[in-house]
N, C-alpha and C positions, 0 to 999 in steps of 0.2 A: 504494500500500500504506500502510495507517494506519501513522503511528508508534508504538511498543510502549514503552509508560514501565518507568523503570529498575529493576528491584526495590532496594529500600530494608529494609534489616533492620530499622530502628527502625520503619517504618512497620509492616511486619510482625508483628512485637512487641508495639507496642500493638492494632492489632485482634486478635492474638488473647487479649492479657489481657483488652482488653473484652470478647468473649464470653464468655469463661468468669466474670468478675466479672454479668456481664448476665445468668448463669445464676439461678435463684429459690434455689435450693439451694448458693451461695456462702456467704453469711451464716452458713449452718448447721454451717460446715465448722470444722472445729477450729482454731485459730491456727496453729499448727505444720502442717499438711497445707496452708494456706493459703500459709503463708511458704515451704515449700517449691514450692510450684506457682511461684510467682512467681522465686525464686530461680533454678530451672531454666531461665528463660527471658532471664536477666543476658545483654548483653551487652559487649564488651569492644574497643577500638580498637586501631588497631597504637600510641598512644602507651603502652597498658598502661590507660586512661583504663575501670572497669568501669560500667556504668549498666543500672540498674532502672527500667521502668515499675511505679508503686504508686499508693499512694495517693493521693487528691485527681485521680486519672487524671493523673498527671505524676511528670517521670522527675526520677530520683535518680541523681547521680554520688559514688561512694567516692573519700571522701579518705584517699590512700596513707599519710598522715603519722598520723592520729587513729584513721582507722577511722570514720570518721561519713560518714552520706550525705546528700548536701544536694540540694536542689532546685535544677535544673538542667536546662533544656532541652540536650536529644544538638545534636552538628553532624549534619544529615541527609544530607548528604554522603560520611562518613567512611566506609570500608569495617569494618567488623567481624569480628566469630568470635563461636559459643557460648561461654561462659565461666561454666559453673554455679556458683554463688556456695553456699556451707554456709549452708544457712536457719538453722542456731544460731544467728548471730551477727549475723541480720536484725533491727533493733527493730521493735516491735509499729506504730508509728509509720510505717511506707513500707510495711505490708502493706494493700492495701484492704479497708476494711470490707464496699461493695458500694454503702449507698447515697450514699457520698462521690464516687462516679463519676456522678451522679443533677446534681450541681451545672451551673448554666449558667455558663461565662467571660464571660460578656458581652462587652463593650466597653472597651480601653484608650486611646480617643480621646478627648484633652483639648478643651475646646471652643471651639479658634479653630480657625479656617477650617473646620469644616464645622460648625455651629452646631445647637443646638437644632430643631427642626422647629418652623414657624410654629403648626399647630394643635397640638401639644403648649403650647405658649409661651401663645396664648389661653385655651388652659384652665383656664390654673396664674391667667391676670388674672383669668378669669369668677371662679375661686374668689376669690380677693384681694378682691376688691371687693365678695361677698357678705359676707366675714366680717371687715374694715377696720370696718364697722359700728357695728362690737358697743363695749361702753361698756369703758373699761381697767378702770373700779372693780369690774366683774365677772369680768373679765378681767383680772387685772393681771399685770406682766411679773415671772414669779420665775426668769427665765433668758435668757439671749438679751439681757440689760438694756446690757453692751456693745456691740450694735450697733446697738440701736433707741432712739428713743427713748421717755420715760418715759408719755408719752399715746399709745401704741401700745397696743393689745389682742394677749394675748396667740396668736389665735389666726393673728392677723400672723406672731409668730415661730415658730408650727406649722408654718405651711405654710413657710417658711424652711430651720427646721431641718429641715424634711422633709427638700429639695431638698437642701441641702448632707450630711445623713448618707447620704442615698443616690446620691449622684455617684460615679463612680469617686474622678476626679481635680479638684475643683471649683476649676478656672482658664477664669474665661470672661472669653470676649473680650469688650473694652472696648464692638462695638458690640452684646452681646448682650443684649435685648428683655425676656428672662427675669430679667434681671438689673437692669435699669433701671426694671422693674415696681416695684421696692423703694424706690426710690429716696427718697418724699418721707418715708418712716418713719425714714431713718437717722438716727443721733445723731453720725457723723461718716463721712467721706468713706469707704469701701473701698479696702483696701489693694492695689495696684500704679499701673500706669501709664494710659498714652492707649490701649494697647494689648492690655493683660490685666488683668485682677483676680482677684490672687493670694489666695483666701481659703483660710481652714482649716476643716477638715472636723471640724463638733462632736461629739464624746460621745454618745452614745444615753441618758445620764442626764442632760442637757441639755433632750432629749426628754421622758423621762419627771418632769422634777423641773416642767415646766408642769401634767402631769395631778393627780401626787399631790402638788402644794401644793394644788391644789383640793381634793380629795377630804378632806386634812385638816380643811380649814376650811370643811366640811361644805356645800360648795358641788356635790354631787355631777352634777347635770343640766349645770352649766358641763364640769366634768371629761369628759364624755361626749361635749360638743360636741368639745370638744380633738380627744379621743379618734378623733369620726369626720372633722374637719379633718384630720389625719395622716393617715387612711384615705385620704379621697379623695385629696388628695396624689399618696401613694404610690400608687392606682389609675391617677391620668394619667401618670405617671412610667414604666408599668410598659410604654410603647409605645420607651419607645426604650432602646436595646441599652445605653449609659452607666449606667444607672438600674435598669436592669430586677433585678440579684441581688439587690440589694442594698432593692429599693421590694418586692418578693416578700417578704423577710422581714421585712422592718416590718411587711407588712398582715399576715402569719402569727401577728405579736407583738402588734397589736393590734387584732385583729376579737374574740378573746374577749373582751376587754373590751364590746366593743359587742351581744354577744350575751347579755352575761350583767353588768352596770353596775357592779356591787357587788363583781366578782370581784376588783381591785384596794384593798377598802378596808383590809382588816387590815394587807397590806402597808406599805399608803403610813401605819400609823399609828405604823410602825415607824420605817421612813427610806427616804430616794428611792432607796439602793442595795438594799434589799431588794427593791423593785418590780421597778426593773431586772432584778435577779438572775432575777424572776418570767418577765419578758419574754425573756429570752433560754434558760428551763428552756422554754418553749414552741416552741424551735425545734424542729424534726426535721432530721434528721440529713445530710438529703439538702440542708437550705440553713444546714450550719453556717458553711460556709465564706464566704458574705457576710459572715457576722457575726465571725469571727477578730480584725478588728481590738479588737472590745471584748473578746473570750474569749481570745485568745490575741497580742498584739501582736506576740512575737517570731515566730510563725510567718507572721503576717500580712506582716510587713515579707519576708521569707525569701519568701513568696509574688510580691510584689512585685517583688522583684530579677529574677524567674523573668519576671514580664511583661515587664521593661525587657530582658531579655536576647532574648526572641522577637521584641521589637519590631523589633531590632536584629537581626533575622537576616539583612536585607539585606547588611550589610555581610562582610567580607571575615576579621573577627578582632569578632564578638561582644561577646569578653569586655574586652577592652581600650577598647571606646568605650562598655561598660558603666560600667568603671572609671573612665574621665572623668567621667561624671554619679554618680556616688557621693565623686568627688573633693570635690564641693559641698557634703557634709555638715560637719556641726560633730562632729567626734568628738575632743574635749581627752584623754577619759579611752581612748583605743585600744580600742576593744570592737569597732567595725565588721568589722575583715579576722575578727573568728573568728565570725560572720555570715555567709562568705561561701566558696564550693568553692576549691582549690584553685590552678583554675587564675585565675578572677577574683579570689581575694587575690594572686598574684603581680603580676597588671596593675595590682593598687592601691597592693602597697607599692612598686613603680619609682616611681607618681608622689609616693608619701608620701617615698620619698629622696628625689626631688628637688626637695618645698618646695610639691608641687603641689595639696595636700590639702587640706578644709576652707576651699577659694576663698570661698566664697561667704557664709559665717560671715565671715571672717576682714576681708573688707570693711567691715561695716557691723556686727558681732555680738562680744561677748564670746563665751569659749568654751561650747558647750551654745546658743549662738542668743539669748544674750538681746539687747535692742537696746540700744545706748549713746546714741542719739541719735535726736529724734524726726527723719522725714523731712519736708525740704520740702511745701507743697501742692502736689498735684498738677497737670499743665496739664488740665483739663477740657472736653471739643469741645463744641460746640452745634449742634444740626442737628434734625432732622424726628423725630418718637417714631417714623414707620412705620421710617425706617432703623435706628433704635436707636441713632446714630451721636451720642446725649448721655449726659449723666451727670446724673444727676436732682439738686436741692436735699436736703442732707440734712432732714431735718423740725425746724422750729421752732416750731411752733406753729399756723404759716399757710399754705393753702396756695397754690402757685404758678397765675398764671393759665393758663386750660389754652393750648393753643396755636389761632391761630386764621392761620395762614398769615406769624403773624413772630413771634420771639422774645420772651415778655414780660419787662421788665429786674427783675432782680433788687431786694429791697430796696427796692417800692415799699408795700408795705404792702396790699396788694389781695389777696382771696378768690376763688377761684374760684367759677365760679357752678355746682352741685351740676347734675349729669346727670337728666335726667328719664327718659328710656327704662332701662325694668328688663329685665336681662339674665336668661337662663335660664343655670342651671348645665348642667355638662357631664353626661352620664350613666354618674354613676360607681357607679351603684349604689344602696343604699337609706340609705346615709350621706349623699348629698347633700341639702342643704334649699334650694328656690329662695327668690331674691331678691327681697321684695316692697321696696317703699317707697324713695325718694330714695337716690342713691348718691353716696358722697363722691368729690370729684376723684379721677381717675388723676393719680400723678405724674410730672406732664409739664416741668415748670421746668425751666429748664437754666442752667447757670451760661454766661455768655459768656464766651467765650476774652479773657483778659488780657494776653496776650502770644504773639509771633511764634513758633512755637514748630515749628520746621524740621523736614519729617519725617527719617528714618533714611534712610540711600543701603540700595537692595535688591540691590544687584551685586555684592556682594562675596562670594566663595564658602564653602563650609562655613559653623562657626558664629562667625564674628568680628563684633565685633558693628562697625558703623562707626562713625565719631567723629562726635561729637557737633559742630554747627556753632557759629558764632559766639553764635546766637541762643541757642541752648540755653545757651551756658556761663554767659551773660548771666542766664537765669532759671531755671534748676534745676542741681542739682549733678552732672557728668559721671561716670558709674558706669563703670570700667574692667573689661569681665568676661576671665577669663582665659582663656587659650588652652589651656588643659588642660581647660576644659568642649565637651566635644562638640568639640574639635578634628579636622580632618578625616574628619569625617561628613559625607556630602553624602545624606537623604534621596530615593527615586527621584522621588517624590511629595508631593501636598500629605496623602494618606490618612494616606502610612506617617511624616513626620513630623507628623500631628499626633496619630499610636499614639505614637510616641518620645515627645513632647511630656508625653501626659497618664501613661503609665508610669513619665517621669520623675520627675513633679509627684508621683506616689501614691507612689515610694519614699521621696522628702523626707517627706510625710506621716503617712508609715508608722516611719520611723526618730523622726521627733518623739515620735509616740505611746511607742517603745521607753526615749528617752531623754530625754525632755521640753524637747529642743530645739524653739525658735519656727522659723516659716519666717519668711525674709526678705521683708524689706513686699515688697518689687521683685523675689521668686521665687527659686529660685534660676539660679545664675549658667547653668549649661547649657540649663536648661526654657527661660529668659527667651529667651538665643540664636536657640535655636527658634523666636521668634514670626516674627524675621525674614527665614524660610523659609518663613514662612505668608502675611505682612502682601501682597506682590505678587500671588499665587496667588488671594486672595480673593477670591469672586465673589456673596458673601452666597446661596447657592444652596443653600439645604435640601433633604435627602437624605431 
């Protein structure tokens, strides 16, 4: 006899607000008739705990103390009761619209241990290589100028900034392929380890301030190219589940532009946030929510918490090993616990009595994340580009010789010799332009490892991180992370930690944006933990 699965109220609940929201005739319905429908359908645990499926297709728990309903996945678990909630006193804000249910979750997998896909990875170089080309004085860098350097063409930092605005959580692993494609352009090293590279996820005006500095200075045909560089981008992006909400609204914000050239210029003559402001009035409504971070940061971050909390549904108590990776924030001025429901600010202020808060700041950070002190150079591996398993030269002017079955030594002064076979672009549509004529080296260089530099012991259980050996103390500075980040978490898998991982990465992210704390070069203190429940499990095996 088949086994007969349990009935579930909350599962319940929401399939039947999806259908009624999936109805055509939802939208049309008056707020109040809406709020009511919804309200009807509250329900309520034996702790007295009341919870709404609404908006954004995701549930709301009432806090007993304010009256405010926060975003909060249910324990699925819990047994329940009807509990009709007075739609008065529903804000407009947790009733669904209809097409905010329309949004795809995508993916909260950070990416170590299950990596980028190879042919996405090639794609992103086919494009790189057609558009490295182009000359900087046509192209020159009005953003991005931090991380590249000055003889890099701008449409270098296009396809970049593509990649990182639309990651979820942009921590890629040290041996990732996508990441080392950049390598001979940098103006310095990327910030983390041998392990991860903890970068920050740029601005959408970052984005836009490459198009309309062109556009001002009457370069409009460059602006264009920008323009369809981001496009395609965002087209090969749109294959994997990380990328895909978030690469969907980009091309949404900029294909008018490619249909119509001129439709940007009044704006950009104004200023780069007007532009902006253009590009995101062109969302619809069904992909606002990729975009929150720039429209709405404090719900964005509030969105966030809600992924780190599902992530964590394996565990036993949720909200309390949520609480540990929020412990890592820098919050000097207390604003975080009123961020947060109920029952996850109690889990936060136990660890903020007892001293356990703000880990991660508090190492290496004044308060708010700024840095007091530059960090050491990093130990950088040297190995084969197919592994990925190096770290590219940052760009100086020269490039590195490619590789031809050994390492070429750093600092010899030598050019590589320019590739002759011309690649075909991927077919990303009627924005791409194939590659005729000679192509500049791939950055292949690798700096050679200068010291011993002993891996991490992988046995130790949960997230503690091991000590550091003799060698290490010897040539980089031993980071103590606290035992209040991800303490007694034990992921089942390499999948669901490396959901934990990148959900944790995107709350740090998400609270920066709120409160314009920096992330830590070296991550923060719980994310980082995590690697070392990845780094054994690896099998570089693309999904």
């Amino acid at each position: 006899m088949a086994a007969v699965r349990s009935w579930n109220a909350f599962t319940a609940v929401e399939a039947a607000v999806r259908a009624m929201v999936a109805d055509p005739r939802w939208p049309g319905l008056p707020v109040p008739v809406r709020a009511q429908v919804i309200a009807a359908r509250a329900l309520v645990t034996p702790e007295g705990d009341r919870w709404l499926f609404g908006a954004h297709a995701r549930w709301y728990l009432h806090d007993p103390a304010d009256g405010r309903w926060h975003l909060s996945p249910p324990p699925r678990d819990a047994r329940t009761r009807d509990a009709r909630h007075p739609a008065a006193v529903l804000p407009v804000r947790v009733i669904p619209r209809g097409p905010d249910f329309a949004a795809e979750p995508g993916s909260t997998q950070a990416f170590v241990g299950p990596d980028v896909p190879t042919g996405l990875t090639d794609q992103i170089r086919l494009l790189l290589r057609a558009e490295e080309r182009r000359s900087e004085r046509d192209y020159p860098l009005s953003a991005f100028d931090a991380i590249f350097a000055r003889d890099v063409p701008s449409t270098v930092a296009a396809i970049w900034g593509t990649i990182m605005w639309c990651a979820y959580a942009p921590a890629f692993d040290g041996n990732e392929r996508l990441i080392t494609a950049f390598g001979e352009y940098l103006r310095r090293p990327l910030p983390g380890d041998e392990w991860v590279r903890w970068l920050p996820a740029p601005p959408l005006l970052d984005l836009v301030t490459l198009i309309s500095e062109r556009l001002r200075a009457g370069h409009s045909r460059a602006a264009l190219r920008l323009a369809a560089t981001i496009a395609d981008t965002a087209q090969i992006l749109l294959s994997d589940p990380r990328f895909r909400p978030r690469a969907l609204a980009l091309l949404t914000m900029v294909e008018p532009t490619l249909r119509q050239p001129h439709l940007d210029d009044r704006a950009a003559l104004r200023d780069d946030h007007t532009v902006r402001q253009a590009w995101l009035d062109r969302l619809p409504e069904r992909l606002g929510r990729a975009a929150l971070v720039e429209t709405d940061p404090e719900t964005h971050f509030r969105h966030t918490v809600y992924d780190l909390l599902e992530a964590l549904d394996f565990t036993t108590e949720p909200s309390r090993a949520a609480a540990a990776f929020l412990a890592d924030l820098s919050d000097s001025r207390g604003l975080l616990p009123g961020y947060l429901d109920h029952r996850l600010r109690r889990a936060y202020e136990e660890l903020a009595r007892a001293g356990l808060t703000s880990t991660s700041a508090a190492e290496t950070t004044q308060p708010e994340g700024f840095p007091t002190r530059a960090p050491l150079p990093y130990p950088w591996r040297a190995g084969p580009p197919e592994t990925g398993a190096y770290a590219a030269v940052p760009r100086t002017g020269a490039h590195a010789v490619p590789e031809t079955g050994v390492h070429a030594l750093p600092g010899t002064g030598a050019h590589a010799i320019p590739e002759t076979g011309a690649h075909a672009l991927p077919g990303t549509g009627a924005h791409a332009i194939p590659e005729t004529g000679a192509h500049a080296v791939p950055g292949t260089g690798a700096l050679p490892e200068t010291g011993a530099h002993a891996l991490p012991g992988t046995g130790a259980p949960g997230f503690a991180v091991p000590r550091a050996s003799e060698v290490e103390r010897q040539s980089a500075p031993v980071r103590e992370e606290p035992r209040a980040a991800g303490s007694g978490v034990e992921p089942p898998d390499r999948a669901a930690a490396a959901a934990v991982l990148g959900a944790a990465y995107a709350v740090g992210l998400a609270w920066g944006r709120v409160t314009g704390a920096r992330v830590p070069e070296r991550g923060f203190a719980g994310a980082a933990a995590l690697v070392h429940r990845l780094i054994p499990e690896r099998d570089d095996m693309h999904f």
